[in-house]
C-alpha positions as CSV (number, residue, x, y, z in Angstrom):
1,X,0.0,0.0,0.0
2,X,2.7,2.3,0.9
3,X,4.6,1.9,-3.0
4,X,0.8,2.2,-4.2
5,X,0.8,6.1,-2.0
6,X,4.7,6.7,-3.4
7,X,3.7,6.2,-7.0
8,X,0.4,8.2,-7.2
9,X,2.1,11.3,-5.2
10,X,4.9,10.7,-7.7
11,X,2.6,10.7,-10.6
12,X,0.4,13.7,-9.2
13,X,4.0,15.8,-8.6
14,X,5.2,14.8,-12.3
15,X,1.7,16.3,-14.2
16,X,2.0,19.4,-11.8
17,X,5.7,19.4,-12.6
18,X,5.2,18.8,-16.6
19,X,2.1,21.6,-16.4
20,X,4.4,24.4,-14.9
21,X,7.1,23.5,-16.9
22,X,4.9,24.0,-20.2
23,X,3.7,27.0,-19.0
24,X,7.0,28.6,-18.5
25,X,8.4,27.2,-21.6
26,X,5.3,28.5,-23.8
27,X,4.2,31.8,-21.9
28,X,7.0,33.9,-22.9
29,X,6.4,37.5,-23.0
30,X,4.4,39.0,-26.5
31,X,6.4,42.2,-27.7
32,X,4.1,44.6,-28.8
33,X,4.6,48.5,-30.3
34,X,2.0,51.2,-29.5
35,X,1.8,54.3,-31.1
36,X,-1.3,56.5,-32.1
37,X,-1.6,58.4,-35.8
38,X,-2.5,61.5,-35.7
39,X,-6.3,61.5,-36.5
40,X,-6.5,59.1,-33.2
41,X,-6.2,55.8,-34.5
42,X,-4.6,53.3,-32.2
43,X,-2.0,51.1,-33.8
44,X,-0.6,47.9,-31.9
45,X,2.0,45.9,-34.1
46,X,3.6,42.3,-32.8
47,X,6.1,40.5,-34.7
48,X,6.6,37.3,-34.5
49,X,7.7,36.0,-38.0
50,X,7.9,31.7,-36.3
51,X,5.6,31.4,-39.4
52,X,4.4,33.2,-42.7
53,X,1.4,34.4,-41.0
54,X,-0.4,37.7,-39.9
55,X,-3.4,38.4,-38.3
56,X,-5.1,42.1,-37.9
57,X,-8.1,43.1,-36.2
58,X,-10.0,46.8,-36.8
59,X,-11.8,46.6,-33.2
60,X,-14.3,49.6,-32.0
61,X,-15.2,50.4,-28.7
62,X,-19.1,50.7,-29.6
63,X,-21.3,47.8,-29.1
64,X,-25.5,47.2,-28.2
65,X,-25.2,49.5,-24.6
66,X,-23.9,52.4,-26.6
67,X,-27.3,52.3,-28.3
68,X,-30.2,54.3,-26.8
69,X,-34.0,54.1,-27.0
70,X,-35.3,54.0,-30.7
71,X,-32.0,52.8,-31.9
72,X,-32.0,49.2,-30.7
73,X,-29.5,46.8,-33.4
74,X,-27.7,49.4,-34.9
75,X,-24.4,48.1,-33.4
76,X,-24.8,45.1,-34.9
77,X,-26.4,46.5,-37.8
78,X,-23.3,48.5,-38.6
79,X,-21.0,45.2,-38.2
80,X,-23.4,44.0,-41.4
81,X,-22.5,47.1,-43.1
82,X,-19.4,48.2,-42.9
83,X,-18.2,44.4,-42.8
84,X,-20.0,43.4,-46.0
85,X,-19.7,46.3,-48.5
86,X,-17.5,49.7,-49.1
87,X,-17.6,52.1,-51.9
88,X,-14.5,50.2,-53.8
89,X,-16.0,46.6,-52.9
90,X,-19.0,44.7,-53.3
91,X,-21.2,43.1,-50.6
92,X,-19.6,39.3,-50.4
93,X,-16.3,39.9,-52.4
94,X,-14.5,40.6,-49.3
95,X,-15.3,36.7,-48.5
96,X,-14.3,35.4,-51.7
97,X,-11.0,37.3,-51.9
98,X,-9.4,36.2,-48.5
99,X,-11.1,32.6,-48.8
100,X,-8.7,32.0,-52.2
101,X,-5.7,33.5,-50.2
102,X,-6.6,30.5,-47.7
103,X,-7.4,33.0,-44.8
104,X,-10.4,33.5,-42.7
105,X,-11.8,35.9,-40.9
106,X,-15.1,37.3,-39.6
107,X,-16.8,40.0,-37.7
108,X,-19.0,40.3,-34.4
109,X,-20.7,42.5,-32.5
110,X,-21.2,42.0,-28.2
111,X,-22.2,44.5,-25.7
112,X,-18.8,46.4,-25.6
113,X,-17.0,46.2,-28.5
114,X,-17.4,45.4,-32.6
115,X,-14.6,43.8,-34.2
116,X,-13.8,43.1,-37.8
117,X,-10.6,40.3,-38.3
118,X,-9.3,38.5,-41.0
119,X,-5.8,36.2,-40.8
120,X,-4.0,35.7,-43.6
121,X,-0.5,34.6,-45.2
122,X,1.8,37.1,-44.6
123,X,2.6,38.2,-48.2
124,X,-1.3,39.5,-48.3
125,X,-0.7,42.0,-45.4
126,X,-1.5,44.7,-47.5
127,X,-4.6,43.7,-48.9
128,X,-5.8,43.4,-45.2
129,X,-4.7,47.1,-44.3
130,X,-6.5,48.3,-47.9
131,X,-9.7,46.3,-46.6
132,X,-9.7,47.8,-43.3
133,X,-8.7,51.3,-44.2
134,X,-11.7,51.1,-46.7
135,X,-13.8,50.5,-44.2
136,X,-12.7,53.8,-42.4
137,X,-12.4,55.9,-45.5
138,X,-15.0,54.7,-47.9
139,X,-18.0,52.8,-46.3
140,X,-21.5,52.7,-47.7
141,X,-24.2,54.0,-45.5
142,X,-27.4,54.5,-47.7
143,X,-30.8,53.8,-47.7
144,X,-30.5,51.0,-50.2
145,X,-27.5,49.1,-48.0
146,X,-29.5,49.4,-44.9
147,X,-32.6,47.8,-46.3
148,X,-30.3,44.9,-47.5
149,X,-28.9,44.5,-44.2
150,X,-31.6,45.1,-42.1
151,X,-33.2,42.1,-43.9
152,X,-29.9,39.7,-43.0
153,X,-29.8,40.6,-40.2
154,X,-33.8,39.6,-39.8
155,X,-33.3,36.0,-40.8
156,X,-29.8,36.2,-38.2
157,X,-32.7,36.6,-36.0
158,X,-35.0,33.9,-37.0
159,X,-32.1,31.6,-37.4
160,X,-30.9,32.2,-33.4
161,X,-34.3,31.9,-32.1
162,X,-34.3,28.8,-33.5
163,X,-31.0,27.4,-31.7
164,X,-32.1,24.8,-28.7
165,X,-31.1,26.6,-25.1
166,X,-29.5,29.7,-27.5
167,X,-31.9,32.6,-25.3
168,X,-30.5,31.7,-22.4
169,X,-27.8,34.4,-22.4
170,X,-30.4,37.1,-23.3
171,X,-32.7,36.0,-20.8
172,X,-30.0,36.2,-17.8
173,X,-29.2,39.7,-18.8
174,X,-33.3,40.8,-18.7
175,X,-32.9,39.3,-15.6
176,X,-30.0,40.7,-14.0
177,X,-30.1,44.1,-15.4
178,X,-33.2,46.7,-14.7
179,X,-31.3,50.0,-15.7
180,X,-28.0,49.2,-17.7
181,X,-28.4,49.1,-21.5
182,X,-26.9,45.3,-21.3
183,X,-30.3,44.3,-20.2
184,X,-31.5,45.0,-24.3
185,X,-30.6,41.9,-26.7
186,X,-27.8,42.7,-28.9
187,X,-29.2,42.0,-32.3
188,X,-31.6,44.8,-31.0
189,X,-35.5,45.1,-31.9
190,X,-36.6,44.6,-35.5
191,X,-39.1,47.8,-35.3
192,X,-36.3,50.2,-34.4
193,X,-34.4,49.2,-37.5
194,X,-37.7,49.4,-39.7
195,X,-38.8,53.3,-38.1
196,X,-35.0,54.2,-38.3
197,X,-34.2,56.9,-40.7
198,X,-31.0,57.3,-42.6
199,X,-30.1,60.2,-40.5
200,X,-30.4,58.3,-37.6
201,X,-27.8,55.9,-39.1
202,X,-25.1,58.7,-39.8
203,X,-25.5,60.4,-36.3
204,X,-24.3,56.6,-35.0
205,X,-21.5,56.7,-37.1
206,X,-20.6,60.0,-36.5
207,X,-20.7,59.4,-32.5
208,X,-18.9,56.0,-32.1
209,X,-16.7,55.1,-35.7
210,X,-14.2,57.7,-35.4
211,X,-10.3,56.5,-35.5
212,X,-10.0,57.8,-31.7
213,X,-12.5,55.0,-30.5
214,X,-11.0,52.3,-32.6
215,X,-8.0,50.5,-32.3
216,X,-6.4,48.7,-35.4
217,X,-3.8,45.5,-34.8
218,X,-1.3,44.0,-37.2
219,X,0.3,40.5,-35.4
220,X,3.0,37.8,-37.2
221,X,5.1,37.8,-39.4
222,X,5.7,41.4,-40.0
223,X,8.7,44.1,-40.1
224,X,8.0,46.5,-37.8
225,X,9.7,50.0,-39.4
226,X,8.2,48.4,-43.1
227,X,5.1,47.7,-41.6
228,X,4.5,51.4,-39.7
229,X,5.2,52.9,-43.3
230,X,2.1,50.4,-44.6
231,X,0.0,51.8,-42.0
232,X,0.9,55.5,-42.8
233,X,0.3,55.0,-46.3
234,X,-3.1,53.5,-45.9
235,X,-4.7,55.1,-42.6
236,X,-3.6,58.5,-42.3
237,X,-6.1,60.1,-44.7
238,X,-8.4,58.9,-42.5
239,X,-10.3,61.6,-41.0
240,X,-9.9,62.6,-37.7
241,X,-13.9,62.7,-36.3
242,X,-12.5,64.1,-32.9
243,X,-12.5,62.6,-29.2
244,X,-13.8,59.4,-28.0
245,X,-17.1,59.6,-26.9
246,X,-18.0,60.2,-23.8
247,X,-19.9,57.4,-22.5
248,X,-22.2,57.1,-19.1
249,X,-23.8,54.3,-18.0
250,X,-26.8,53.9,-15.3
251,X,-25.6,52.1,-12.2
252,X,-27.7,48.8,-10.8
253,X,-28.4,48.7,-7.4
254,X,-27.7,45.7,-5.7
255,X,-29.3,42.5,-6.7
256,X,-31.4,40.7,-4.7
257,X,-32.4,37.1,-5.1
258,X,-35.2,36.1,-7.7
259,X,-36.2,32.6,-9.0
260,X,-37.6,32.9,-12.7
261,X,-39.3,30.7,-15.2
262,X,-37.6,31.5,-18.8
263,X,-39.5,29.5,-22.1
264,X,-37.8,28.4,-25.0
265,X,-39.7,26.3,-27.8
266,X,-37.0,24.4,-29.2
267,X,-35.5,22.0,-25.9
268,X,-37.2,19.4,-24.6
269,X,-34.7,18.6,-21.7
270,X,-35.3,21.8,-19.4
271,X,-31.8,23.6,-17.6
272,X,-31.4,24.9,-14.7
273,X,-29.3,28.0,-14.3
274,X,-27.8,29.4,-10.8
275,X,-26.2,32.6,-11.3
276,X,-25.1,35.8,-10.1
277,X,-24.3,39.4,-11.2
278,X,-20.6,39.7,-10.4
279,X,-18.0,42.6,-11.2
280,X,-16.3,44.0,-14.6
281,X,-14.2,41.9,-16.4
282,X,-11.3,44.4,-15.0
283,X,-11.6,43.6,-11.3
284,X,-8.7,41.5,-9.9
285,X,-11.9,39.4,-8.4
286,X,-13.4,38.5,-11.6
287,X,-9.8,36.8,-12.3
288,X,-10.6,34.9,-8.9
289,X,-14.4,34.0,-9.8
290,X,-12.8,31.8,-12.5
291,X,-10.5,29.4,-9.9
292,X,-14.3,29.3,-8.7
293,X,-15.7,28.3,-11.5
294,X,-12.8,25.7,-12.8
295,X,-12.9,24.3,-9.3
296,X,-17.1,24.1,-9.7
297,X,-17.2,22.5,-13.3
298,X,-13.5,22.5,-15.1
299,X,-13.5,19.0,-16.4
300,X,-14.4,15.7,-15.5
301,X,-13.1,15.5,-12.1
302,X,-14.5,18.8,-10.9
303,X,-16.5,19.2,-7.7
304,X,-19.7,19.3,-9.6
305,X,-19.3,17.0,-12.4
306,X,-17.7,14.2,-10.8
307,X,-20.8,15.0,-7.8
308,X,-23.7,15.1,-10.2
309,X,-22.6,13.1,-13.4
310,X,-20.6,10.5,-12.1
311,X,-21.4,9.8,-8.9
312,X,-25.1,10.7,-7.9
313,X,-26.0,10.6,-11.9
314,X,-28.7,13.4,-11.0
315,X,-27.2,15.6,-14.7
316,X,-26.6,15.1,-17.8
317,X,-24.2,17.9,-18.0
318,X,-22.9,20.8,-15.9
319,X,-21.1,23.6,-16.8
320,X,-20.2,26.4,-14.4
321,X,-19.0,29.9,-16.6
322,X,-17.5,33.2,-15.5
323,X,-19.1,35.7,-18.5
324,X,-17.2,38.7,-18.0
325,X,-18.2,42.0,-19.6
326,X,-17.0,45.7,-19.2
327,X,-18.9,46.9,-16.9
328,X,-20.7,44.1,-15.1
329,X,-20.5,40.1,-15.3
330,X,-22.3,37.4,-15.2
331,X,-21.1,33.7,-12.7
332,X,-23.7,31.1,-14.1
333,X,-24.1,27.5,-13.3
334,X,-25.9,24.9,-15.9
335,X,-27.3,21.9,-15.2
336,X,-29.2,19.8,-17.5
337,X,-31.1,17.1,-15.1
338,X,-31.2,13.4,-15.6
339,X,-34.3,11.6,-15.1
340,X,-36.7,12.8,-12.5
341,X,-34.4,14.8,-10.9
342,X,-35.9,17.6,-9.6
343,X,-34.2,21.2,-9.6
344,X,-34.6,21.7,-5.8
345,X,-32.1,18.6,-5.4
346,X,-30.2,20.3,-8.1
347,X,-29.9,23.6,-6.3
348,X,-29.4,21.8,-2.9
349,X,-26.8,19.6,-4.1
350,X,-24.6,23.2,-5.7
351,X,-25.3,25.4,-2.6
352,X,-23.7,22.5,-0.7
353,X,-20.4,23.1,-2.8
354,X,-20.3,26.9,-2.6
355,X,-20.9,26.9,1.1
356,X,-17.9,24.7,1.7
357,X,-16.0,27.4,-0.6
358,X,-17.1,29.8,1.6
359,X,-16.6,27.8,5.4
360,X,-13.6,25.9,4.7
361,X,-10.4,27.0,1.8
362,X,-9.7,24.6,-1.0
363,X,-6.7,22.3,-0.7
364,X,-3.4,23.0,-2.0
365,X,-4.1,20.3,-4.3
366,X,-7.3,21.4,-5.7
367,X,-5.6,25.0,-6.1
368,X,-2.4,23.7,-7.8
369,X,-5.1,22.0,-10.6
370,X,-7.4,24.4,-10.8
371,X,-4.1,27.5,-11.3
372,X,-2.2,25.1,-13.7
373,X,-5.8,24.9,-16.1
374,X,-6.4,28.5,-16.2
375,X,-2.9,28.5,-16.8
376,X,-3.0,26.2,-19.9
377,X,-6.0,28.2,-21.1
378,X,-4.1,31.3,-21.5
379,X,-1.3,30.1,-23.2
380,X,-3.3,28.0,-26.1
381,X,-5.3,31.4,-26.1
382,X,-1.9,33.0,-27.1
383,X,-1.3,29.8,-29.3
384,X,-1.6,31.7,-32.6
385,X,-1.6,35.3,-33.7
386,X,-5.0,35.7,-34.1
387,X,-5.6,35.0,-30.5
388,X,-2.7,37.4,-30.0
389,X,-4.6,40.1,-32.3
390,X,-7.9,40.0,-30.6
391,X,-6.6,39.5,-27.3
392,X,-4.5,42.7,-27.6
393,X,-7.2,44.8,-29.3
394,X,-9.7,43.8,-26.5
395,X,-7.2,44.4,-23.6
396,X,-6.6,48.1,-25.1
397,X,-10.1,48.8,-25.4
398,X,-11.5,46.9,-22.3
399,X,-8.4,47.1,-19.8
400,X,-7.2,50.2,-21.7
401,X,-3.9,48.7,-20.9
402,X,-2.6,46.2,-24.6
403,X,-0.1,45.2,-21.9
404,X,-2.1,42.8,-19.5
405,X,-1.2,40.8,-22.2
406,X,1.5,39.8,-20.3
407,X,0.0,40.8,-17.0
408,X,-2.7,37.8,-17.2
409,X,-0.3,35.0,-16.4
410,X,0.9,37.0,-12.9
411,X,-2.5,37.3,-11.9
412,X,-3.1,34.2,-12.3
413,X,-1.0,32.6,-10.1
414,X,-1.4,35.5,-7.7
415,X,-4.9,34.3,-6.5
416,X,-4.6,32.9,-3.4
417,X,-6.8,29.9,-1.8
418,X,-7.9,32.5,0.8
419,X,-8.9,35.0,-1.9
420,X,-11.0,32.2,-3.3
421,X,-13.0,32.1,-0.3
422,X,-13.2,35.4,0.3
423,X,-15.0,36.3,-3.1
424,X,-17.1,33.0,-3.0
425,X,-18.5,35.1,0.1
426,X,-18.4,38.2,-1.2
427,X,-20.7,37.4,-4.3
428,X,-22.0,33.6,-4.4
429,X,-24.3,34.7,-1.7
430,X,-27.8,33.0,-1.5
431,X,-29.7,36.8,-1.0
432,X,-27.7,37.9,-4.2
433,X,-28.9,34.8,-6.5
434,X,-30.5,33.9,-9.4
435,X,-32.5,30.7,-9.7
436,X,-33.4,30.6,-13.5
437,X,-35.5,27.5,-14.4
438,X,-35.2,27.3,-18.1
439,X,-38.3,25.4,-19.7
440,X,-39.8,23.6,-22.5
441,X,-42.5,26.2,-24.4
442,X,-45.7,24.2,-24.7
443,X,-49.0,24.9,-26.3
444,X,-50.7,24.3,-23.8
């Protein structure tokens, strides 16, 4: 028995020695230069010429809570238009042309931020600086182009109200949120796009797509002084629009408990969701809520899993998940039940776990697993210069620091087990919860 307890301990020392050692060996430290042109464009260039790659991303700081009353969508409408058409290219070309170059890229719209990206072998660089700077000089915003959109972005709609459990984010935000604009969905409301006038449209762009609120990042295999002298040539007729805008949000008061009933037609197995409202994405404890939630549901041997799908069999799945926004997040727990499982055993059975988080610290073991998968994450996030590009756009527009991209990692393994019980008490509070029971629509 006793060579049985020197082997596992030697195994479990080996996989936390191998995890560390990967992590120092891959998180080395991503070289970035900052600089600003002079109509206020941000410009963040990383070289890293390991492979004939580059990645950019054209990332504003505009996204559905910048949108006010009667203007609902326009956000994302604007990610339709300025991402599918300019005056020098058609609606769809864009697509073709970087698909035969064996790129891909995309565009998305969230609460905070709009991005456009494309990656692509580094001998198309400039394509992907004309593209983008077209989309600051030259883009289409007429009656015509809106109607086309408008109507995309209709069947967008249809097509996501049609994805089993895919309201579920919207309906934690109507629930969490009475006053802040992230309460509204983010493909907006159908009837403010139809009333909108085309003067409404160009106010929008006016306010929020100016160079000063954008950022603009060039990653891979890239020269820097050649590649500053690309980015002069096509960005610097761009026209300076001014300052950022000034943005003001309402503030939520504290949240108090509330158990809901949310319907979606197209599940039949019904979820439970236990959540709370936590801080901005920018707070050291939001960094600390995801120890929690690793601990709570990262893999298979995780409190939870290995508790409700292994052992008791009372889930088919859990899935605990730190959504962290700008201003305010969102901890929530999922739980699909098994059988006749009811959700009061379900919520039983998870405040049991978050009250021992909150009466007795983790073990050093625990911790060491829990720091060396967040760990992991964060360098496969960095694991290609794409995720280098967006990650550095949104830490300049979010953190307004590019930096933390090599601050992340120190935080990380900052945390301590007694800060991981402190913020378990601080917002996994029973008084501050959400009990969301997320049903089957019937016709009944």
């Amino acid at each position: 028995n006793l060579n049985k307890l020197n082997l596992l301990m030697k195994k479990i020392l080996t996989k936390a020695f191998l995890a560390l050692t990967f992590f120092a060996s891959n998180a080395q430290e991503i070289n970035i230069v900052e600089y600003d042109l002079d109509n206020g464009l941000h410009i963040i260039l990383h070289q890293d010429n390991s492979a004939p790659v580059v990645s950019t991303v054209l990332q504003y700081h505009v996204g559905s809570k910048d949108e006010y009353t009667g203007i609902k969508g326009f956000a994302h409408l604007f990610e339709h238009m300025l991402g599918k058409e300019t005056k020098n290219m058609k609606s769809g070309e864009w697509y073709k042309i970087y698909r035969s170059r064996g790129g891909n890229g995309n565009a998305s719209t969230s609460v905070d931020l709009t991005s456009y990206y494309v990656t692509l072998p580094s001998n198309s660089l400039e394509l992907a600086l004309w593209r983008y700077s077209e989309i600051m000089l030259h883009p289409v915003i007429d009656q015509e182009t809106i109607d086309v959109q408008r109507e995309a972005v209709k069947e967008e709609k249809r097509q996501r109200d049609n994805q089993p459990y895919g309201r579920f984010y919207q309906y934690l935000k109507e629930n969490f949120f009475e006053v802040h604009p992230y309460k509204f969905p983010i493909i907006g409301f159908i009837e403010d796009l139809d009333s909108s006038s085309l003067e409404d449209f160009k106010d929008f762009k006016e306010k929020f797509y100016s160079p000063s609120n954008a950022v603009f990042v060039i990653a891979g295999d890239i020269d820097i002084d050649e590649t500053k002298k690309l980015v002069s040539y096509y960005f610097d007729e761009v026209p300076d629009k001014g300052e950022k805008p000034i943005k003001s949000y309402p503030k939520e008061k504290p949240f108090e408990q509330k158990r809901v009933q949310e319907f979606d037609p197209n599940i039949q197995i019904p979820a439970l969701f236990y959540a709370f409202r936590t801080p901005s994405a920018t707070e050291r404890d939001s960094s600390v809520l995801n120890y929690i939630s690793t601990y709570l549901s990262g893999g298979e041997s995780s409190v939870l899993y290995k508790k409700l799908v292994d052992e008791k069999e009372m889930a088919l799945a859990v899935q605990a998940i730190n959504i962290d926004q700008e201003d305010y997040s969102m901890f929530a727990i999922l739980i699909l039940p098994q059988g006749e499982t009811s959700f009061e055993d379900l919520i039983n059975e998870v405040e049991v776990e978050i009250s021992k988080i909150q009466k007795e610290m983790i073990s050093e073991n625990d911790y060491q697993k829990i720091q060396n998968n967040l760990e992991n994450i964060y360098v496969s996030s960095l694991g290609s210069v794409s995720g280098i590009s967006q990650s550095l756009a949104r830490y300049h527009n979010i953190y307004e620091d590019a930096s933390m991209i090599n601050k992340i990692s120190d935080i990380v393994r900052s945390v301590s087990i007694e800060e991981i019980q402190a913020v378990a008490n601080k917002y996994l509070n029973k008084d501050q919860r959400l009990i969301m029971e997320y049903l089957p629509e019937t016709n009944e």
